[in-house]
N, C-alpha and C positions, 0 to 999 in steps of 0.2 A: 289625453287630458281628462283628469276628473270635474265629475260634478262636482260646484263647489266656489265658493266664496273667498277671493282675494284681494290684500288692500296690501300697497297700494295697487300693485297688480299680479298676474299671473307667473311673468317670469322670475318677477321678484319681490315677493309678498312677506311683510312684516309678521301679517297675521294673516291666518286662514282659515276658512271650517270647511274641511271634506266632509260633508253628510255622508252618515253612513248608510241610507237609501236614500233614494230620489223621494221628488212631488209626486202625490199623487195626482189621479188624475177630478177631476177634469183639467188639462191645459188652458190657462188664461193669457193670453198675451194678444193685448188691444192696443193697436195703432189707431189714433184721433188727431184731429187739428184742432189743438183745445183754443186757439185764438181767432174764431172766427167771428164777424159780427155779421147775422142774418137777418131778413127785414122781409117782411111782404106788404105789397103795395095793397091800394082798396081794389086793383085792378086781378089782381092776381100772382102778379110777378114778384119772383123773389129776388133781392138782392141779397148779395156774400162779399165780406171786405173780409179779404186773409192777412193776418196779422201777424202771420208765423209760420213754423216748420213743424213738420209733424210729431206727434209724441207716443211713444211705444213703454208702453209698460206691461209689464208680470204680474199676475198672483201666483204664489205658490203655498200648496199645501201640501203641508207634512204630517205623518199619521205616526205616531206610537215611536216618537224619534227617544235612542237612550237620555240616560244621565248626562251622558259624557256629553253628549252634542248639543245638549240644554247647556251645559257649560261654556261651550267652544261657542256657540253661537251669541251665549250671552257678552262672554270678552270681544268677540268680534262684534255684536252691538256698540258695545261702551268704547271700542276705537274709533269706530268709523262714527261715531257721536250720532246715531240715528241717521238723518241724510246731510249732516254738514260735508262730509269728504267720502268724493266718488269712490268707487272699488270696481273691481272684473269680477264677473260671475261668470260662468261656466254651467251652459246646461245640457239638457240632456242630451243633444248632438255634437255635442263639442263646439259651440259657438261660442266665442267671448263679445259678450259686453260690458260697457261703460255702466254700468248703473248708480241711484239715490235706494235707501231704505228709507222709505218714506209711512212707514204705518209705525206705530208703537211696538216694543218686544213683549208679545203676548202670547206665552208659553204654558199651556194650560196641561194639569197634571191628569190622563187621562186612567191611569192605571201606576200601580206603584213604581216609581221611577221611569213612567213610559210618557212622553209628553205631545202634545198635538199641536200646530201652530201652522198660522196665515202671515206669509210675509208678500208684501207687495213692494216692487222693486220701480224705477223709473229712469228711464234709457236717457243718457244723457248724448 
């Protein structure tokens, strides 16, 4: 299975974009309980009310990605409407998840048709 972006999903994907390298590195991928409400008392003691299930998300950065994949990623943007409708990603071990693109498409041109971008993804 490649690395790589599909909606609606893997087996059967409207739209796709196989990057044609991986993220660089650093690896981001942070699991949080972003619903928690914590409290300390004047004594010391902390209270924790869990409000939810845990949340995993992605950065991924890309270095010096073509033309072409500036393209693909962009149409594959404008499908999946930013984070309105989940997709499968596919990364670099062959795992698939559920994910949101949840950051703006911000594809910045670092060299004549060579472009650099931060996408941060959110597990559904």
């Amino acid at each position: 299975m490649n690395f790589g972006f599909y909606f609606p999903t893997v087996g059967a994907p409207s739209v796709q974009w196989v990057v044609s390298r991986q993220d660089g590195f650093p690896h981001v991928a942070v699991l949080n309980y972003p619903k928690q409400l914590v409290g300390e008392t004047a004594g010391g003691t902390v209270h924790v009310q869990d409000k939810g299930s845990s949340l995993q998300t992605f950065e991924l950065q890309f270095e010096r990605l073509t033309r072409e994949d500036h393209d693909t990623a962009r149409n594959f943007f404008e499908t999946v409407r930013q984070a309105f409708h989940v997709f499968e990603f596919v990364d670099r071990n062959g795992d698939v998840h559920t994910v949101r693109w949840v950051n703006e498409f911000d594809f910045r041109e670092v060299a004549h048709h060579r472009f650099s971008a931060t996408l941060q993804l959110r597990q559904e």
